[in-house]
Each structure stands twice: as structure tokens, then as C-alpha cells.
C-alpha positions, 0 to 999 in steps of 0.5 A: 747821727750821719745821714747817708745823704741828702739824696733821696733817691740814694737814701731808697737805694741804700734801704733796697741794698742787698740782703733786702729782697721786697719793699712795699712799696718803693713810691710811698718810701720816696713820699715818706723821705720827702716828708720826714727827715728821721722816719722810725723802723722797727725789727722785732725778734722772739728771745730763743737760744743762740744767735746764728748768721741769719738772725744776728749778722744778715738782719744787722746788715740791714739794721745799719744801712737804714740807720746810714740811710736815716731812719730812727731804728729799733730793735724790739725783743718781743718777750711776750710773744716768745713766752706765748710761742713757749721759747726757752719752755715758755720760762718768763724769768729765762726769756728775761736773762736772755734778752739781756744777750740778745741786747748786748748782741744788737747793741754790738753790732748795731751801735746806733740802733736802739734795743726795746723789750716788750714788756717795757713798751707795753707798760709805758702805753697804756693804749696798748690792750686796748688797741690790741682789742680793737685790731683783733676786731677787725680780722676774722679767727681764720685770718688771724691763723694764716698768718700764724707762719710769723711764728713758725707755726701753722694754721693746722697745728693744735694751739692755745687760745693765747697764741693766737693773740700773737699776730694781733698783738705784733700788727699792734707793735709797729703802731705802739713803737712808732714804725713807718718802715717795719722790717723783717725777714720774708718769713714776716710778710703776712703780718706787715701785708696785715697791717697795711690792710687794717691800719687804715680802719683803726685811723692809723697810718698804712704802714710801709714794709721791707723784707729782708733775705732768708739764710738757708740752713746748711742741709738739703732742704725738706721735699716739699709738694709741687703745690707748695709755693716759693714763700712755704719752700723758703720758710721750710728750708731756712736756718733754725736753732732747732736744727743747730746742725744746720746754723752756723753760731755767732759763737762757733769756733772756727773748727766748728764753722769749717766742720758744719761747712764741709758737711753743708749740702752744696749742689752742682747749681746756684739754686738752693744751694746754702753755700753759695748763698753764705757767699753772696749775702754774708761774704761778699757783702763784706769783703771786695775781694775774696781768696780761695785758697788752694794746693799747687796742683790743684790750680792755686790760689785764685781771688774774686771781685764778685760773686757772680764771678765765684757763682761762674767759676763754681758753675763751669766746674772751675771752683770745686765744691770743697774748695768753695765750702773752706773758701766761706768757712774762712770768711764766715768765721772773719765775720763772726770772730768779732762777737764770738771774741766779745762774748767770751769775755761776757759768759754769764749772758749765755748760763741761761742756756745751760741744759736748755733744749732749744725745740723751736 
């Protein structure tokens, strides 16, 4: 596999491009490179139902440019934990068919990243009950809840006892998987800040941890308390399955794209707003230049080199909202046309879902 380069710091710039958002911490990565050529990371996912922008396309930016920059990287389907957090109704057997998917998605997009199920790498570690035991002995039941947002769950709902295995058994994978760099969306801080704490205690090494950007569903986000902090307001607004509404679908025409687009919340400013969100993550990320295309009268077509340059435009009520929302309805469905194209060539990998209501 072709190394970035050799430069470390060039390495550590690339594992920090956006949409990475914190990396705990940038000096034990610099350590870690000087001392290791192939470092290993892992993602893990929960198998649920379609893939949309966040879960597959923003995570695979990611994904790529730690395998550019070296890493050995892994993408785990956490089967077990998707059975336990009652995905596709808790069905084992549907959570297996749609792993396959999942594969076939991650493999596409990230063609030098291997695909590990749960259930495969539990079965090849005999260690791995065991030393599920010996973390869970570390932590309290209450710590073990605060981080039951991992899951997107609260300490405050009523559980079953084997769900709250969930954060014990996903602090104990990136040990089993080999992971110096665990990776995940901000919404996975608790666990990896979980494991740094109690890794050492067990004789393992610390872990590193790097968080990646949360895409905003399309909706105006839910009004939460002003005591609410940023994390909670972030998890709260991001794109869901279960709000298909608000999640545009790597298998979305591109009727469907445009029209989930038009009706998306896009507010007079940068912040929260979802629409410029897919433009600076999604958009510009892949394309140098990006063309709104607009009427005569209404000041023609117009390209940018950047998104701070649409932000300005949008901001100085030079760019109107409807022509922002078509903008990166187009280029979205640029990014997606790929995987919806080879998926329908692929139709038994998605007959799992049929009359399968997705709650979570």
C-alpha cells in the first residue's frame, strides 16, 4: 500500500484533515509514527438500515486518508452490539444478511480498509469474555451508564441488564482488534476517553482517539435546555435512519436528494445550518470548484473555489437559499450516484429491509 509519505508530520496533517474535528492527542500520534511504520485503527458501526451521508461517505473520508497516511485500517461490524441495541428488532439472522451490505458499502468505498464482523473476531480470541470481565471490573454501573450515549441511549431510559455490557464489550474491541487509533464520530468520545483511563490498569496500552465531524440531519434541530451543552445539542441534531426525512440515502435518486434539499432547514447563518454543513464537509471536500447554477436574472451562474467563499456569498445575501439548497443537491447526488449505480445491480443486499421499520 502507498504511504503518504514519509514525512510524519505530513502523515499527522493528513490524519487531522477535515472532517476530523479532536485527536487525543496530536504529541502521542507524532510518538506512535515515530515508532511504528503501520499503527492499526478501527471504526466500528452498529448494522441498522440504509446507509446515508454521514454514516458511509463522511466516515469513508476518513477511513482513506488514515490508510493514505499509513494506518492498517478496519472497519468493525459490531453484530453483537447491534443485537443488544435491538437493530433491525433485535433479528440476529437480519443483522447478518445486512452486514453483508454493510461489507459490500465499505469495501466500495474503501478499498484498502478491511471489513471485521463481531462475531468473527470474538470467536478467534478466546481472551475476549474474559477480558470483557476484567475491564467491566474496573468501572462503576453509573460509569458504564454515562457513556450509554455511544449507543444513542441515556442513562435515564429503562434498559436491559445485557445492554449495558455495550460499553464495556466496545472499550474491549479496540484491545481484541488491535487498535492504537480507534476512530469514530464525536458522538463516541465517552467510550474511547473510557478506555485511555482504564487500559492502563489492565496492562494494555493507552489508546489514542480521533473524532470525526457529525453531519446534522436536514431539520431544524430539537430545542433543547440552555444547560445542555454542545456535545448533547450535536448528538441531538445529527443525521438518523430513524428520521429518514431528514438523512439523505446513499441510494436516493436524485429526485429524492433535490427534494429532501429544498425542504432542508437552512437558516440565515453558518451556524446549524445543515445545508452548509453538507457543503463544507461533503462538497468541498471533493470537488475544487463548485458552480451554482442560476437564471439570467437572477445574476447567472456563479462558481466557487471554496467554502468560505459560498459561506461569504450566502452570508452577504448574495447566494439565496434556494439556489445554495439545488447547489448541493447536485453535488451531493455527484458524490452518491457511484454507490446508489452499484447497488442496484446488488438488489438482494438490501430485501433484509423490506417491511422493516427502522426506530433507531
Amino acid at each position: 500500500m502507498r504511504v503518504f509519505s514519509v514525512d510524519i508530520e505530513s502523515r499527522i496533517d493528513l490524519a487531522l484533515r477535515p472532517p476530523a474535528e479532536e485527536l487525543v492527542t496530536r504529541e502521542e500520534l507524532k510518538t506512535l509514527l515515530e515508532t511504528e511504520a503501520r499503527p492499526g485503527h478501527y471504526i466500528g458501526f452498529e448494522i441498522s438500515g440504509y446507509l446515508h451521508l454521514g454514516t458511509l461517505v463522511l466516515s469513508s473520508f476518513k477511513i482513506n486518508d488514515l490508510a493514505q497516511a499509513g494506518f492498517k485500517t478496519k472497519v468493525f461490524l459490531a453484530d453483537w452490539h447491534s443485537v443488544l441495541n435491538r437493530k433491525l428488532g433485535g433479528d440476529w439472522e437480519k443483522i447478518l444478511v445486512a452486514a453483508k451490505y454493510y461489507r459490500e458499502a465499505f469495501k466500495l468505498l474503501c478499498p484498502q480498509t478491511e471489513v471485521v464482523l463481531g462475531s468473527d473476531l470474538y470467536h478467534a480470541n478466546d481472551s475476549y469474555w474474559r477480558d470483557v470481565m476484567r475491564f467491566a471490573l474496573q468501572i462503576s454501573l453509573a460509569r458504564t451508564a454515562r457513556c450509554l450515549t455511544i449507543m444513542g441511549r441515556s442513562e435515564n431510559e429503562k434498559l436491559d441488564l445485557a445492554q449495558y455490557f455495550y460499553p464495556p464489550m466496545q472499550a474491549v474491541d479496540i484491545h481484541e482488534i488491535g487498535a492504537q487509533l480507534p476512530h469514530g464520530g464525536m458522538d463516541q468520545r465517552k467510550i474511547h476517553m473510557l478506555a485511555r483511563e482504564v487500559f492502563p490498569a489492565l496492562g494494555w496500552s493507552k489508546p489514542l482517539a480521533l473524532h470525526h465531524h457529525l453531519l446534522p440531519g436536514l431539520a431544524e434541530p430539537p430545542k433543547l435546555s440552555g444547560e445542555a451543552d454542545k456535545q448533547a445539542k450535536t448528538l441531538a441534531a445529527k443525521m438518523s435512519k430513524s428520521k429518514p426525512w431528514t438523512a439523505v440515502f446513499v441510494h436516493d435518486s436524485p429526485e429524492q436528494v433535490k427534494a429532501k434539499l429544498a425542504k432542508a432547514f437552512c437558516p440565515p447563518e453558518a451556524e446549524g445550518n445543515p445545508v452548509l454543513e453538507l457543503a463544507k464537509y461533503l462538497v468541498f471536500h471533493e470537488f475544487k470548484e463548485v458552480v451554482v447554477h442560476r437564471e439570467s436574472k437572477f445574476g447567472g451562474d456563479v462558481a466557487f473555489a471554496s467554502y468560505e467563499e459560498m459561506e461569504a456569498a450566502f452570508l452577504a445575501k448574495k447566494l439565496h437559499a434556494a439556489d445554495l439548497k439545488n447547489c448541493v443537491a447536485e453535488y451531493v447526488d455527484k458524490i452518491i450516484s457511484p454507490v446508489r449505480k452499484h447497488f442496484e445491480n446488488k438488489k438482494e443486499l438490501l430485501e433484509v429491509y423490506e417491511g422493516v421499520e427502522i426506530t433507531r
